[in-house]
C-alpha positions in Angstrom: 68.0 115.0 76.1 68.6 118.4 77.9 71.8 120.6 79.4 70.7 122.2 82.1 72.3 125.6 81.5 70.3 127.8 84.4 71.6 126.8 88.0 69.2 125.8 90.7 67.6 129.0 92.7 68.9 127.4 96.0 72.3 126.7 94.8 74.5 129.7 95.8 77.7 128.2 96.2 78.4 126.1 92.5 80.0 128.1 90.2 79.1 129.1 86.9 80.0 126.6 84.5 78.6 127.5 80.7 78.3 124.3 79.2 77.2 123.3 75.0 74.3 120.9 74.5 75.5 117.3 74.7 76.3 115.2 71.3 76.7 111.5 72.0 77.7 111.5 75.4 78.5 114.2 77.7 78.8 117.9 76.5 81.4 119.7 76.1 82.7 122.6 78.3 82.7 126.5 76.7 86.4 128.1 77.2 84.2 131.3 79.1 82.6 128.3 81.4 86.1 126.5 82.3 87.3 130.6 83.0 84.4 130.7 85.0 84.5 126.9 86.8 88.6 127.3 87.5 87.3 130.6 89.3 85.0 129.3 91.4 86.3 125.7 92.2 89.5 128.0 93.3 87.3 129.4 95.8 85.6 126.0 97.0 89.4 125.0 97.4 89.5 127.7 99.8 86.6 126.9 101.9 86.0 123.3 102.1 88.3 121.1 104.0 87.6 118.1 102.5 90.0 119.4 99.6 93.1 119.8 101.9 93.9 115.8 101.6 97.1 115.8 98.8 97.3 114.0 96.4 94.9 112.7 93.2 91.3 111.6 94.0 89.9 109.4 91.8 85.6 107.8 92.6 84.3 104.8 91.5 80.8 104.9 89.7 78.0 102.5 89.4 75.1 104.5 87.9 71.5 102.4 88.9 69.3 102.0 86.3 71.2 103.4 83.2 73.7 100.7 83.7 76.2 103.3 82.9 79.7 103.5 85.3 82.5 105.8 86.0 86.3 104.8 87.6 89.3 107.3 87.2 90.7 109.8 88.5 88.8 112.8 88.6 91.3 115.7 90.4 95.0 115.3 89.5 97.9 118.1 90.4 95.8 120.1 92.1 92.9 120.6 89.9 89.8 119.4 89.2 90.1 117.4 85.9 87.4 118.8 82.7 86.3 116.2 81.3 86.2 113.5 84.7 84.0 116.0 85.9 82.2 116.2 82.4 81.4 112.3 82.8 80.7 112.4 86.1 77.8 115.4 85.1 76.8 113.4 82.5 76.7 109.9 84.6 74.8 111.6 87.3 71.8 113.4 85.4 68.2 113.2 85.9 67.5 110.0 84.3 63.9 111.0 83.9 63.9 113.8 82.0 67.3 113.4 80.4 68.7 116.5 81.6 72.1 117.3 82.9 73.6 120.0 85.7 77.2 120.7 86.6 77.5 119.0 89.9 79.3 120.6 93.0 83.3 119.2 92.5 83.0 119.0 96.3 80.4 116.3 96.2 82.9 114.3 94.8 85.3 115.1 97.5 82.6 113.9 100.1 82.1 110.3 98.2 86.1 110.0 97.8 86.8 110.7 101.3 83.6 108.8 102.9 85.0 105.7 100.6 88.8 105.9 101.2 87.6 105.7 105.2 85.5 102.9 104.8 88.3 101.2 102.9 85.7 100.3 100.1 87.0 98.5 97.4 84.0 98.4 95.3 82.2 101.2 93.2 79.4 103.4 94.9 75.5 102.4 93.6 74.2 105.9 92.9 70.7 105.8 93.2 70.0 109.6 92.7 71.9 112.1 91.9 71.1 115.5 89.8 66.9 116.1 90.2 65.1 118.7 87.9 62.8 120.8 89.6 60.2 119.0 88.5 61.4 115.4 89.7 62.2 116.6 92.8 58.4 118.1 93.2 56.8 115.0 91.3 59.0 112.7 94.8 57.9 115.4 97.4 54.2 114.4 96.4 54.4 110.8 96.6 56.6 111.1 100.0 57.2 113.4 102.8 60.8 112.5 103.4 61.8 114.0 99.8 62.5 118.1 100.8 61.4 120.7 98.2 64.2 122.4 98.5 66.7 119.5 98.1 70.6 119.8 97.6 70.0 117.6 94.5 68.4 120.1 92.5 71.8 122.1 92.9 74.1 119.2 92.1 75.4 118.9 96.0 74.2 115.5 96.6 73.5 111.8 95.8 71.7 108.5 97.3 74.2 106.2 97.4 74.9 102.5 98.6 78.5 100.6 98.7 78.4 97.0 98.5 79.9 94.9 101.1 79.0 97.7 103.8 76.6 98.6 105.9 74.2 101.3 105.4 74.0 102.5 108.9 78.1 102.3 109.4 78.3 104.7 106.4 75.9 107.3 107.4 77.5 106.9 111.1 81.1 107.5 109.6 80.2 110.2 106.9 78.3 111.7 109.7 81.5 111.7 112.8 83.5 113.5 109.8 81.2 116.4 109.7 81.7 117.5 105.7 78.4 117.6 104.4 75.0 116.7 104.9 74.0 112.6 106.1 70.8 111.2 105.8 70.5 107.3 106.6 66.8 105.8 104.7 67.3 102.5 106.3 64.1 100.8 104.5 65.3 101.8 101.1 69.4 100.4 101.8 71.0 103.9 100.8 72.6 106.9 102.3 72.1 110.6 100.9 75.3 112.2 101.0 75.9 116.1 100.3 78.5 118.5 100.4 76.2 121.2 102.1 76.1 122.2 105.8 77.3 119.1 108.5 73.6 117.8 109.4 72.1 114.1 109.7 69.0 113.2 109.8 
């Protein structure tokens, strides 16, 4: 199992987070890397308006074929919580190679707020989340809709489903709020959701 300590070439927005190579679970942030994340999520607080809802946020967590969930509360008093997002990293690795990234807080925002409108009282079906380099090349050869310059090789997005709602409805919702990226795979039952630029597809 790896920790992905390099970010992404195409991520230019995730802060630096400098994290230790995981134990039994999920690793286990530096003090220079919670310096540098508290830096940088202050920033993201500044520029995405997803994050000017009050309150706590908290995400439900189905992970698809690790078996492996997360519920709780993962920004409280006006701050991302450590080790939520920690699990959350952890929970949303590349299952293929084992490897881990710090994942884009605002991500999280996205699902939380595309949930909360839906009124969803079950826990999102991740499908994909975090893709090495190499995952996301070995997908872009076996299909054209997989981009080789995906958002989920910077932790900024996930293939999700919600039980008990439509596919279409979600992607038609997450699309009208304009706070990330939406792309609808019918066929497959899942909606890619990113905290990028406001596109569909």
């Amino acid at each position: 199992m790896r920790w992905r300590r390099d970010p992404c070439p195409c991520c230019v927005t995730k802060p630096d987070w400098s994290c230790e190579a995981p134990t039994t679970e999920a690793p286990a942030i530096g003090r220079r890397g919670l310096f540098g994340a508290a830096l940088g999520l202050a920033s993201l607080a500044l520029a995405s308006p997803v994050l000017a809802a009050p309150g706590d946020r908290s995400i439900a967590i189905n992970r698809v074929g690790t078996g492996e969930s997360f519920n709780g509360i993962y920004f409280r008093e006006g701050r991302y919580d450590p080790d939520a997002l920690l699990s959350l990293n952890w929970l949303l690795r590349d299952p293929h190679l084992g490897e881990a990234t710090p994942m884009d807080p605002r991500l999280f925002d996205v699902l939380h707020s595309v949930a909360a409108m839906m009124n969803a009282s079950e826990p999102y079906e991740v499908i994909s989340g975090y893709r090495t380099p190499e995952s996301n090349a070995a997908n872009a050869r076996r299909s054209r809709r997989v981009s080789r310059a995906s958002l989920h090789m910077s932790g900024m997005a996930a293939d999700v489903r919600l039980p008990g709602q439509s596919s279409m409805g979600m992607a038609r919702l997450a699309a009208n709020m304009q706070i990330g990226g939406v792309g609808l795979y019918r066929r497959d039952g899942f909606v890619h959701l990113d905290c990028g630029p406001s596109r569909r597809w």
